[in-house]
DOKOL-757965 format. One record per residue: x, y, z of N, C-alpha, C in turn; residue in three letters. Coordinates in steps of 0.2 Angstrom, whole numbers, padded with zeros to 4 digits, always signed. Example, Ala and Ser with C-alpha at 12.3 -4.5 7.8 and 13.67 -1.06 7.14 Angstrom:
+0066-0028+0039+0062-0022+0039+0066-0016+0039ala+0064-0011+0035+0068-0005+0036+0064+0000+0039ser
This chain:
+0004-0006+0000+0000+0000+0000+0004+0006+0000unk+0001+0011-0006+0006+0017-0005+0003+0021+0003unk+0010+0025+0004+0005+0028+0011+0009+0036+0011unk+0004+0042+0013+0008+0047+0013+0007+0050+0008unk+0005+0049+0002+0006+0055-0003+0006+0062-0002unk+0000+0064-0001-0002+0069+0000-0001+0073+0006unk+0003+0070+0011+0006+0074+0014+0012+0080+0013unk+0010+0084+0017+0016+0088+0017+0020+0091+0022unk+0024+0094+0024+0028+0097+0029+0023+0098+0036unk+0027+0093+0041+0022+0095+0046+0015+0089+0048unk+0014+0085+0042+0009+0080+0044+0012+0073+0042unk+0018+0073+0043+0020+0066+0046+0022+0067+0054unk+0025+0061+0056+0030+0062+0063+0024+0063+0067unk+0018+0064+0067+0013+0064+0072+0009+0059+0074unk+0006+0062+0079+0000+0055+0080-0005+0053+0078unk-0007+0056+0073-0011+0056+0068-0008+0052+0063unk-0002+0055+0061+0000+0050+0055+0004+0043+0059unk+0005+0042+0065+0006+0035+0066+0001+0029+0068unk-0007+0036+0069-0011+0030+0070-0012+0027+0063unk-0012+0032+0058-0013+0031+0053-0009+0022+0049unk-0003+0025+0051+0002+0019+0046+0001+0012+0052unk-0003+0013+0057-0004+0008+0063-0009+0004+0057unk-0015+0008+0056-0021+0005+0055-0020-0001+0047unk-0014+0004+0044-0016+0001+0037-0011-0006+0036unk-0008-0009+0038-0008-0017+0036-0013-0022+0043unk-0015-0017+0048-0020-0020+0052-0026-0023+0049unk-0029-0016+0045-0035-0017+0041-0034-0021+0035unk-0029-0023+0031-0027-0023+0026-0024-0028+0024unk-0019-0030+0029-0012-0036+0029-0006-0035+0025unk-0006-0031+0023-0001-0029+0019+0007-0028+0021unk+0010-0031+0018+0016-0032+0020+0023-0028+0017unk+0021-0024+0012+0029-0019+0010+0023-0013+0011unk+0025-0005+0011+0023+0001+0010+0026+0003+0006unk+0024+0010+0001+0028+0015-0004+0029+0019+0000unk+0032+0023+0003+0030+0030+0008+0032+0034+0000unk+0028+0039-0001+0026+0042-0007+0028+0050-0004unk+0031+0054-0008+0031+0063-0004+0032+0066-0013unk+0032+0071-0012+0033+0075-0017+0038+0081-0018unk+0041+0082-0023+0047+0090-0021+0043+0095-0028unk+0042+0100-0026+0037+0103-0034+0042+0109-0036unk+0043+0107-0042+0044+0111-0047+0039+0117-0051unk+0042+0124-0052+0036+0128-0053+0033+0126-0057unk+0037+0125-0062+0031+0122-0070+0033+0117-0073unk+0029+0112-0077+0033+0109-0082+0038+0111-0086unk+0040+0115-0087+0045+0117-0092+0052+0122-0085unk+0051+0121-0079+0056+0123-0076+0062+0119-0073unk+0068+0118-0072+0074+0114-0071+0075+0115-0064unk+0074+0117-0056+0074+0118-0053+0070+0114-0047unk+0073+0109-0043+0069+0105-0040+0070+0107-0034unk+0067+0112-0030+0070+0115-0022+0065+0108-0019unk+0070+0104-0019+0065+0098-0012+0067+0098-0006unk+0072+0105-0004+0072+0107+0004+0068+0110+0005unk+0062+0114+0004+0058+0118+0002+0052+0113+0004unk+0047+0119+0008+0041+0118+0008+0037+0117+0004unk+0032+0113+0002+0030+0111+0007+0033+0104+0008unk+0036+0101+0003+0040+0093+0004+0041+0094+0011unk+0039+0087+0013+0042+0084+0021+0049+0084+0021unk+0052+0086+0026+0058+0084+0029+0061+0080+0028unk+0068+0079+0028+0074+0071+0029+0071+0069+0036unk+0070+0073+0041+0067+0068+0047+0060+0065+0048unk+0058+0069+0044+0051+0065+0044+0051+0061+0039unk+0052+0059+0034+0054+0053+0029+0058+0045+0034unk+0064+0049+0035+0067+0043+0041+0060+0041+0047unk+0059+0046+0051+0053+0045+0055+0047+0037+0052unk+0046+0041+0046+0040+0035+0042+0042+0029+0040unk+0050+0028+0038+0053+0023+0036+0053+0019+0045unk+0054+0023+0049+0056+0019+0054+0048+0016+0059unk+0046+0018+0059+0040+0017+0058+0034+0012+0056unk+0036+0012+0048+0034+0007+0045+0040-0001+0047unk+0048+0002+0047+0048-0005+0049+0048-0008+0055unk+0045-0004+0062+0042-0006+0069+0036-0010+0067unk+0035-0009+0060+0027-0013+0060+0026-0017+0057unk+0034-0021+0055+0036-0025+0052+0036-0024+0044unk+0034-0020+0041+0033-0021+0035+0042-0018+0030unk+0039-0019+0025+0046-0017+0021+0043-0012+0015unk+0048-0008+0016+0048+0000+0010+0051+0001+0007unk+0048+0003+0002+0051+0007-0004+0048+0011-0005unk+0054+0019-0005+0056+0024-0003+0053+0027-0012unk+0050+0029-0010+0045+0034-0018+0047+0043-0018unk+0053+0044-0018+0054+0054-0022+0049+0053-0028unk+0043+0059-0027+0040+0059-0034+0042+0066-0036unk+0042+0069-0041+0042+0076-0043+0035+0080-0046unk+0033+0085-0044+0028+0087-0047+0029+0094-0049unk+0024+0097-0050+0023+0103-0053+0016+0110-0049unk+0023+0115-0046+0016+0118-0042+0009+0122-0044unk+0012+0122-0053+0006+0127-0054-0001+0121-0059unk+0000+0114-0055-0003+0110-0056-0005+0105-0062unk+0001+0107-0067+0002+0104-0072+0004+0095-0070unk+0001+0091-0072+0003+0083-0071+0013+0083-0074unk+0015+0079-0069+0022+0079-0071+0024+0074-0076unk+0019+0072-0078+0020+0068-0088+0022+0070-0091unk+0020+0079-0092+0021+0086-0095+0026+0089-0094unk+0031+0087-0091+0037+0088-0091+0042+0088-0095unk+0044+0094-0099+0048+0092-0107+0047+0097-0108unk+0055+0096-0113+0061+0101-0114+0061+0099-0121unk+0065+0104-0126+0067+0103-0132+0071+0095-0132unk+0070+0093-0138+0075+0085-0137+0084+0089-0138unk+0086+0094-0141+0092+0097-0140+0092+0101-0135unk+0097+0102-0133+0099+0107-0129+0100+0115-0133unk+0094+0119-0132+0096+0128-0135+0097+0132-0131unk+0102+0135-0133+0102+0140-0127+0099+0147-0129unk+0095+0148-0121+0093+0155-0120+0087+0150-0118unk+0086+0143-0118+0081+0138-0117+0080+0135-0110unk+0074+0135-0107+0075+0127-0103+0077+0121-0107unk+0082+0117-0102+0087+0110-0106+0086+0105-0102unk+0088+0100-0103+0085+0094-0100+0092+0093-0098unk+0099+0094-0100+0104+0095-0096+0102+0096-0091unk+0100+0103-0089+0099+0108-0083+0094+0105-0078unk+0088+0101-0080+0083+0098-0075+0085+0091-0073unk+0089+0087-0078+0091+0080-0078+0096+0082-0071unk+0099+0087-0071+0106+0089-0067+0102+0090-0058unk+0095+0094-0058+0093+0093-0051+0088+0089-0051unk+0085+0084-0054+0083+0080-0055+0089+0075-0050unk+0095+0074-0052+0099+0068-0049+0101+0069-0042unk+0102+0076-0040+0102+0080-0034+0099+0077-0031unk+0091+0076-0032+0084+0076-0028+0085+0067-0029unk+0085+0065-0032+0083+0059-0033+0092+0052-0027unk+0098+0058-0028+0102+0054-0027+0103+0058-0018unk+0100+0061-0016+0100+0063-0009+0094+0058-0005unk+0089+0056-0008+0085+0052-0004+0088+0044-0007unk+0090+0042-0010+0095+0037-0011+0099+0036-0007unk+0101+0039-0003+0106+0040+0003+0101+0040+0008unk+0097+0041+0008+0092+0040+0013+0090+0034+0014unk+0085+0031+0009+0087+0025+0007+0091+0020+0010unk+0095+0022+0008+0104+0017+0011+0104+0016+0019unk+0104+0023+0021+0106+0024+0028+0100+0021+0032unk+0092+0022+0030+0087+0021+0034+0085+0010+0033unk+0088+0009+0026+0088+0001+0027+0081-0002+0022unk+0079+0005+0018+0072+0003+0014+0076-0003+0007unk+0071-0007+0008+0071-0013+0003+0072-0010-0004unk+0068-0004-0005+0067-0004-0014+0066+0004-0014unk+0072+0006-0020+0070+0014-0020+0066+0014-0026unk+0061+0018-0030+0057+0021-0033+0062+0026-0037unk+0063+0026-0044+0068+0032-0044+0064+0037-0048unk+0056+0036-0050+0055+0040-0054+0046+0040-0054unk+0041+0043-0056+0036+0041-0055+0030+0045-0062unk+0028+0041-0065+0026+0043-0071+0027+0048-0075unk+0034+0048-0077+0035+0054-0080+0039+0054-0087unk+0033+0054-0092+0030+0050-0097+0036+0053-0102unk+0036+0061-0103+0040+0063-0106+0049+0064-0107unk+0048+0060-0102+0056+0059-0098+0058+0051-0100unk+0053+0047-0103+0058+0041-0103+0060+0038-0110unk+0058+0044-0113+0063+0043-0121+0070+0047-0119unk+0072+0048-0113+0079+0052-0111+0083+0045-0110unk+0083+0041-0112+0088+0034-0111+0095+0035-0108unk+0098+0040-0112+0104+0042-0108+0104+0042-0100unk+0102+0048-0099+0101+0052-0093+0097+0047-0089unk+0094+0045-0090+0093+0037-0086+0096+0034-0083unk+0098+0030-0089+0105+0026-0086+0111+0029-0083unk+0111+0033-0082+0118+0037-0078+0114+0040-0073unk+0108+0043-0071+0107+0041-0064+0103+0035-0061unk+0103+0031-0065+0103+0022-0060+0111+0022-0061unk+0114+0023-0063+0121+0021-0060+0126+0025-0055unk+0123+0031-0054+0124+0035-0048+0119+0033-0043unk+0116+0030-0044+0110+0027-0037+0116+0022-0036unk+0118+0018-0038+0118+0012-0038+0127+0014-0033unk+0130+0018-0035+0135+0018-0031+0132+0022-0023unk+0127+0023-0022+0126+0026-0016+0119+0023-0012unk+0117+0017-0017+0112+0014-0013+0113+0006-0017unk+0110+0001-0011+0111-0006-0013+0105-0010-0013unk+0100-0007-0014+0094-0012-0012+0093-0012-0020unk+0084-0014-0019+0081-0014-0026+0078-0010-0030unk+0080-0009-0036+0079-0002-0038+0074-0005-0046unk+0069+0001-0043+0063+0001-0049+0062+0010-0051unk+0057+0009-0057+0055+0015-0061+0048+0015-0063unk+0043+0019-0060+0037+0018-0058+0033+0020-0068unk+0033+0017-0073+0032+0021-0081+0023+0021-0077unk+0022+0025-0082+0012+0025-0082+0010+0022-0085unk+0005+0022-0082+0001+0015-0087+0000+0016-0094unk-0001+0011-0098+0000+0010-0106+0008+0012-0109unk+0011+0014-0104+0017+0015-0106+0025+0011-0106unk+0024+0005-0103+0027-0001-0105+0033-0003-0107unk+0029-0003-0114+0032-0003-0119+0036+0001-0123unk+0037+0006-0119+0040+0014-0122+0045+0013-0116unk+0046+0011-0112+0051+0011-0111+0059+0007-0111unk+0064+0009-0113+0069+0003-0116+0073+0002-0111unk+0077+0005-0107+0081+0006-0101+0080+0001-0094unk+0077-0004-0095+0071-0009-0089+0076-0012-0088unk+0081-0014-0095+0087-0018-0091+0092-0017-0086unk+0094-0012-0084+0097-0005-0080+0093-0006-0073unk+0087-0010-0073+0084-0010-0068+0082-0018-0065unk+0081-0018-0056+0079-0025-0054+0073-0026-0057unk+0067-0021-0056+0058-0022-0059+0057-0018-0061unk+0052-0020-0065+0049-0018-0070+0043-0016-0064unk+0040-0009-0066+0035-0008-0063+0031-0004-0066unk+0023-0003-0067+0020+0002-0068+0013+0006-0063unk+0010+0010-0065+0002+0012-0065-0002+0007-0066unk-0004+0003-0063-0010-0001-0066-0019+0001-0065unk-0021+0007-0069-0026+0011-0067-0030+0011-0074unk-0029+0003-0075-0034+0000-0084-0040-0002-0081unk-0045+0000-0086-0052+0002-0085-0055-0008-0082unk-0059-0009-0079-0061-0015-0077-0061-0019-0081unk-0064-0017-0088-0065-0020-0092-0062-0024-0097unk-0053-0020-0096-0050-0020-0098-0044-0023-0099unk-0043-0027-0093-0038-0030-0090-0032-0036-0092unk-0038-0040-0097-0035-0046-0101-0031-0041-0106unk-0032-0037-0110-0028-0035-0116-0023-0031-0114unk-0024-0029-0109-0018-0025-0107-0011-0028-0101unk-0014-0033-0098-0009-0038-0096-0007-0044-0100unk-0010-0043-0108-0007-0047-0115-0001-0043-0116unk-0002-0036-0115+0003-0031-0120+0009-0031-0114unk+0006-0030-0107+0013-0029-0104+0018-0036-0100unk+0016-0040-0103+0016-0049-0102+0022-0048-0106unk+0023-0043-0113+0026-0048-0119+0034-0042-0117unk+0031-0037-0113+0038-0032-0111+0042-0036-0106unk+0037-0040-0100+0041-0042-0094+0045-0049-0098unk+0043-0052-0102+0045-0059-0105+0053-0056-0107unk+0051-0051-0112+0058-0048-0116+0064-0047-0112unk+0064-0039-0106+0068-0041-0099+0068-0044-0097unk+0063-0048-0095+0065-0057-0091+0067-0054-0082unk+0064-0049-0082+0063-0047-0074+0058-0048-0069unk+0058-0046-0064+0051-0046-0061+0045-0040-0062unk+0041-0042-0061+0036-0037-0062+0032-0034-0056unk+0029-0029-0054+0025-0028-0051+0022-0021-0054unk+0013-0019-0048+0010-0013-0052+0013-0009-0045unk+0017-0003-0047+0017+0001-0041+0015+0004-0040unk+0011+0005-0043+0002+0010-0041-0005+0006-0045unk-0009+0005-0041-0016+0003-0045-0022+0006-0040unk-0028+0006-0041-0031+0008-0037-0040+0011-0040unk-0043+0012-0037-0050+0015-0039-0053+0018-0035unk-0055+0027-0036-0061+0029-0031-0068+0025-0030unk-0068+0026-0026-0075+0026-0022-0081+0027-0025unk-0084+0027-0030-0086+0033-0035-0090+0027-0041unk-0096+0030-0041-0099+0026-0047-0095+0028-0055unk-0094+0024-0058-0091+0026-0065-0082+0024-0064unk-0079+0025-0058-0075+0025-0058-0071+0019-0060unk-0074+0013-0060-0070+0009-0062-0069+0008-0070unk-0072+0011-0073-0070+0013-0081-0065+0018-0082unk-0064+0021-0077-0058+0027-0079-0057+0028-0072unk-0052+0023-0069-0047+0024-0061-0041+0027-0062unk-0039+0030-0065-0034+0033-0065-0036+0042-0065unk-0042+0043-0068-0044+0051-0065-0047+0053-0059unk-0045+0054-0055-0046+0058-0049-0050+0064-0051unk-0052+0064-0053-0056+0071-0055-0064+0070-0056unk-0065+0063-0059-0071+0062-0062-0076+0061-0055unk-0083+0064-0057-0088+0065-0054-0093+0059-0054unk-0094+0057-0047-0097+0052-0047-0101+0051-0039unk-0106+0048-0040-0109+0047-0034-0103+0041-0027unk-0104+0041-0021-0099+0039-0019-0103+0031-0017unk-0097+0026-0021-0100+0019-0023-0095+0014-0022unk-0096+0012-0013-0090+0007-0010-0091+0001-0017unk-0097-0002-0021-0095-0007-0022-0093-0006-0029unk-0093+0000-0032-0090-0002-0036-0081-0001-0037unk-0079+0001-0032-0071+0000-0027-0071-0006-0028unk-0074-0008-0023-0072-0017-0023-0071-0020-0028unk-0078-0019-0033-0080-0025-0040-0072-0023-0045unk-0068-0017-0043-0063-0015-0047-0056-0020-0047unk-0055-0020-0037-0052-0024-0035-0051-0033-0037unk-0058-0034-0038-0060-0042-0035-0056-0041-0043unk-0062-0040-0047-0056-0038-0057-0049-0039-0055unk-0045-0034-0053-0039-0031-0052-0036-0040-0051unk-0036-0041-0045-0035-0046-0042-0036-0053-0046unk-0042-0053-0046-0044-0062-0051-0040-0063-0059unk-0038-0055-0062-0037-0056-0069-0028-0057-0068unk-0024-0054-0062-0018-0053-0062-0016-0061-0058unk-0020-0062-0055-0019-0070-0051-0017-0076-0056unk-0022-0075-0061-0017-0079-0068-0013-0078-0072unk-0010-0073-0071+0000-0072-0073+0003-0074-0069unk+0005-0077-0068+0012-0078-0062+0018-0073-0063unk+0017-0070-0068+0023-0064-0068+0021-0057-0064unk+0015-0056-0061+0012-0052-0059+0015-0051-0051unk+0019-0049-0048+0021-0053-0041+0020-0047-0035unk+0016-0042-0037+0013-0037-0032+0011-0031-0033unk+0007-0029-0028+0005-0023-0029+0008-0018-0025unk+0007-0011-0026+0007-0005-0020+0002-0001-0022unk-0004-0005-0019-0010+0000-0020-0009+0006-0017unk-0014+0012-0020-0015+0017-0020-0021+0019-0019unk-0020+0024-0011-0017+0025-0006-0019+0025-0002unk-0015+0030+0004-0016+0028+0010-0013+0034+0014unk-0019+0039+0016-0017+0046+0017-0012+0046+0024unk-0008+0052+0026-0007+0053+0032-0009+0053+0037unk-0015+0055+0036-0018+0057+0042-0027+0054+0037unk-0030+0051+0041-0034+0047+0039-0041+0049+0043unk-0045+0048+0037-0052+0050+0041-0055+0044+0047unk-0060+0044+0050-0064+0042+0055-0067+0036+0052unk-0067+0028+0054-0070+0024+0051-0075+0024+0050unk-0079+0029+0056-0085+0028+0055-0089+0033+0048unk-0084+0036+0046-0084+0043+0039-0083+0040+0033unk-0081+0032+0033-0079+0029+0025-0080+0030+0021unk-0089+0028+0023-0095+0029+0020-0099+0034+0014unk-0095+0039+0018-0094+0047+0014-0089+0049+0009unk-0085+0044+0010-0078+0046+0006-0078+0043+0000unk-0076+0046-0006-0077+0044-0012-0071+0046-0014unk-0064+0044-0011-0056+0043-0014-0053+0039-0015unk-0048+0034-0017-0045+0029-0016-0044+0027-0011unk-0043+0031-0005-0043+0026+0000-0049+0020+0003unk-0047+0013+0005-0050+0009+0006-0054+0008+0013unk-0050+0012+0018-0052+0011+0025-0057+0011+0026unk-0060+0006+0028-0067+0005+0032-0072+0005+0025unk-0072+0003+0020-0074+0001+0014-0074-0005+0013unk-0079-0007+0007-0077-0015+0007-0074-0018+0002unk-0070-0013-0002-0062-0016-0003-0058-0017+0000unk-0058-0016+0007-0053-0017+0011-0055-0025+0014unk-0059-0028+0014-0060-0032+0015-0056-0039+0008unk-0058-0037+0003-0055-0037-0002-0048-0039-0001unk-0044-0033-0002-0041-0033-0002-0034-0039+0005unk-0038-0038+0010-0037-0043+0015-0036-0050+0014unk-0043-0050+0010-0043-0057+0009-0039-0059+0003unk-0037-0057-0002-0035-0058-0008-0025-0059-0004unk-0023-0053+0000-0016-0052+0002-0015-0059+0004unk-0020-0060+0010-0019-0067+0014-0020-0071+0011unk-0022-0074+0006-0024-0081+0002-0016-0081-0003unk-0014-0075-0006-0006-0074-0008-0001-0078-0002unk-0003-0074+0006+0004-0077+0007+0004-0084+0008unk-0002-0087+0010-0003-0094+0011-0001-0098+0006unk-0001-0097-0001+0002-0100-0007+0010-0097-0007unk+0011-0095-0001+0019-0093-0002+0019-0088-0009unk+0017-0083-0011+0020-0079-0015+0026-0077-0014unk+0028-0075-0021+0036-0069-0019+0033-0066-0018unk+0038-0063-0012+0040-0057-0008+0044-0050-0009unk+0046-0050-0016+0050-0047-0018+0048-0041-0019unk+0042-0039-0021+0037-0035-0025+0031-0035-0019unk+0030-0035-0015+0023-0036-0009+0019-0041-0012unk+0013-0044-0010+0009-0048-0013+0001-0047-0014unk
């Protein structure tokens, strides 16, 4: 489960946020965490990453939630996202493919891009997470193959764990650089009905690298309709625990027949978390007190019981 996104400076390290990361492998069973935070850049076209800057969480609050989560036994992988404050999705992140001057350069951004990306990599190292996350749907950036592979290999001299690259969904394929990496990971936010033809197309990527696989993000609001379009958080819908679930049970039944399929980090799992008794009300991804959570429970346990790998959560 991812946990934390949406926090920022100041709502982790609290008691709120530790009842929080208490309740969810309680409710849930889940056995790895994402701790997910964000460092925003002004715009898509800007090369500046102030991730010491607010409102990004702190290096001790980061440490705090890694320690945290593994007091609760679980195991993490440490998620730097980058985004955009004037609210542009960071897909939309892109620069000329040359370098002009008098331009924004993708020299320039790739350069605090690595800054950002190899300071919590050291975090990583120091605090003992399983799996770093080196990047996270950042659609227009993975035709940059160079610059890729030269910061996995400066990761790699300052962090030893297992090293994944979150591509977005239907994007797979577009990516060439997966050798350079442990897993292969993406967005799994494919419409319900949709699931067979698109774990055909990314079946024939994992075969090619011959790695592991998991989904580092999948998920569905709470929301009538939304299981036909889980990847927009935007769309308007009446709020509908079962069609959450019926997205799940799908999710679940159709990836149970890949054996390459080897886990999830569902999505998500706020800091600071509403009232169980309020679930009822909520029409977000979150699962708590919902009856995908029940779902979800049961589908984790019935994994560990058949022994699943571990490598990727289950």
């Amino acid at each position: 489960m991812t946990w934390g996104f949406m926090g920022v400076r100041g709502t982790w390290a609290t008691e709120k946020a530790s009842a929080s990361m208490e309740a969810m492998p309680e409710t849930t069973g889940v056995n790895w965490t994402a701790i997910a935070f964000s460092a925003y850049q002004a715009t898509p076209f800007s090369t500046e990453i102030p991730y010491w800057e607010e409102p990004t969480v702190t290096d001790d609050e980061v440490k705090w939630a890694v320690a945290k989560a593994k007091s609760l036994g679980l195991k993490v992988c440490l998620k730097p996202i980058v985004n955009c404050a004037d609210g542009t999705w960071r897909a939309h992140i892109n620069f000329f493919d040359k370098d002009v001057p008098c331009e924004p350069k993708w020299s320039d951004w790739f350069a605090s891009y690595d800054r950002y990306i190899l300071h919590f990599a050291k975090i990583a190292e120091e605090t003992g997470c399983e799996m770093l996350c080196i990047g996270c749907e950042m659609v227009q950036t993975d035709r940059r193959e160079r610059e890729w592979r030269e910061l996995i290999s400066k990761v790699r001299d300052v962090y030893s764990g297992i090293l994944t690259y979150n591509c977005d969904k239907y994007q797979e394929d577009n990516v060439v650089w997966w050798d350079d990496l442990d897993v292969i990971s993406s967005s799994g936010y494919y419409p319900i009905q949709d699931w067979d033809n698109q774990l055909d197309r990314i079946e024939a990527v994992v075969r090619k690298f011959n790695k592991p696989f998991i989904f580092m993000e999948a998920g569905c609001p709470s929301r009538t309709g939304s299981a036909s379009i889980p990847n927009d958080w935007t769309f308007q819908g009446a709020v509908n625990e079962t069609e959450q679930a019926d997205f799940y049970r799908t999710m679940f039944g159709k990836c149970s027949g890949r054996d390459w399929v080897q886990g999830f980090m569902l999505w998500d799992w706020p800091a600071e978390l509403y009232r169980r008794d309020e679930a009822s009300a909520d029409d977000g991804y979150c699962v708590y007190g919902k009856e995908a959570e029940a779902v979800i429970r049961e589908h984790y346990a019935l994994r560990l019981k058949h022994g699943a790998h571990a490598q990727g959560g289950c």
